[in-house]
C-alpha positions as CSV (number, residue, x, y, z in Angstrom):
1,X,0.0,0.0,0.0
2,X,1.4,3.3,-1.0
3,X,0.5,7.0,-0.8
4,X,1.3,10.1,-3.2
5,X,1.1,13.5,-1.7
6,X,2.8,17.0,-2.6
7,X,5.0,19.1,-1.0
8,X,4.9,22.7,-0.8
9,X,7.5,22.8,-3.5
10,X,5.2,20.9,-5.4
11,X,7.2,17.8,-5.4
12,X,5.3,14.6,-5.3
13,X,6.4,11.8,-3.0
14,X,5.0,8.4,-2.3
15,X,5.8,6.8,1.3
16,X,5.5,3.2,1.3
17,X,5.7,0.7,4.2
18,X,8.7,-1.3,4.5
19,X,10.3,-4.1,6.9
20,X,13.7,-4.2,8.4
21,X,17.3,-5.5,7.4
22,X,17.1,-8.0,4.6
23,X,13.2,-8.1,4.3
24,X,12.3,-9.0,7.7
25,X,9.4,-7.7,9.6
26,X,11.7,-6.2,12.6
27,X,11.0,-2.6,12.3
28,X,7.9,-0.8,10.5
29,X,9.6,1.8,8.2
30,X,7.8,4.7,6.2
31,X,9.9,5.0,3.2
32,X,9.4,8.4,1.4
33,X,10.6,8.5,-2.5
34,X,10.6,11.7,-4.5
35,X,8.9,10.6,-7.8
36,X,9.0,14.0,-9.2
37,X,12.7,14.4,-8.8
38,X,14.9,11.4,-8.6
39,X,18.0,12.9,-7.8
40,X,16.5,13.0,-4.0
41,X,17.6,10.5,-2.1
42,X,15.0,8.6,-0.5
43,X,14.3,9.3,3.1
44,X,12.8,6.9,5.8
45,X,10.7,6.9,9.5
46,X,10.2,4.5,12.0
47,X,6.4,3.9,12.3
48,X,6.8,1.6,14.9
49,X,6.1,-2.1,15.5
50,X,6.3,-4.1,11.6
51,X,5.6,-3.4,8.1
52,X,1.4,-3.9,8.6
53,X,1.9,-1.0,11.3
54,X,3.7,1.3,8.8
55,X,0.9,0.4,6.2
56,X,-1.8,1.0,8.2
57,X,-0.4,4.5,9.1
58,X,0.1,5.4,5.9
59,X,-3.2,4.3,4.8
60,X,-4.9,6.5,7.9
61,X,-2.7,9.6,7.3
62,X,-3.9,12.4,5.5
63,X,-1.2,14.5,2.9
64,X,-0.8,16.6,6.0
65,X,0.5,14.1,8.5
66,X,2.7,12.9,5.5
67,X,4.2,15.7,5.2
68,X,5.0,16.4,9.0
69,X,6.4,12.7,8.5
70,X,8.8,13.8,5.5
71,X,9.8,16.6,7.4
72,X,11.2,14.4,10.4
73,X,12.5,11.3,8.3
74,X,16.3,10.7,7.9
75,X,17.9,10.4,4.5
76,X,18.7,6.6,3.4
77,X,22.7,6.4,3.3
């Protein structure tokens, strides 16, 4: 399950749930990818507990919780 919003540079992102290390279900990730400019790196929250948690806060969140999500979220090294 995945979610496009914009920014207020009018970028649009998608977050997307994801697991932990190596696929497993560890740590529920939000995953944030620019699809507007792909020269972004990606960037990446923990949403607590595993990857159905992350999905169903994604699925829940309006753009604007997204966004307040973005703007905390780490860069993906």
């Amino acid at each position: 399950m995945s979610k496009k919003f914009q920014d207020e540079n009018f970028l649009v992102w998608e977050a997307f749930p994801s697991g932990g290390d190596h696929g497993y279900d560890d740590y529920g990730r939000i995953v944030f990818h620019c699809v507007t400019d792909r020269r972004l790196r990606s960037r990446f929250i923990i949403a607590g507990g595993d990857s159905a948690d992350a999905a169903r806060v994604i699925q829940r969140a309006e753009p604007t919780k997204l966004l307040e999500m973005l703007r905390a979220s780490n860069e993906i090294s």
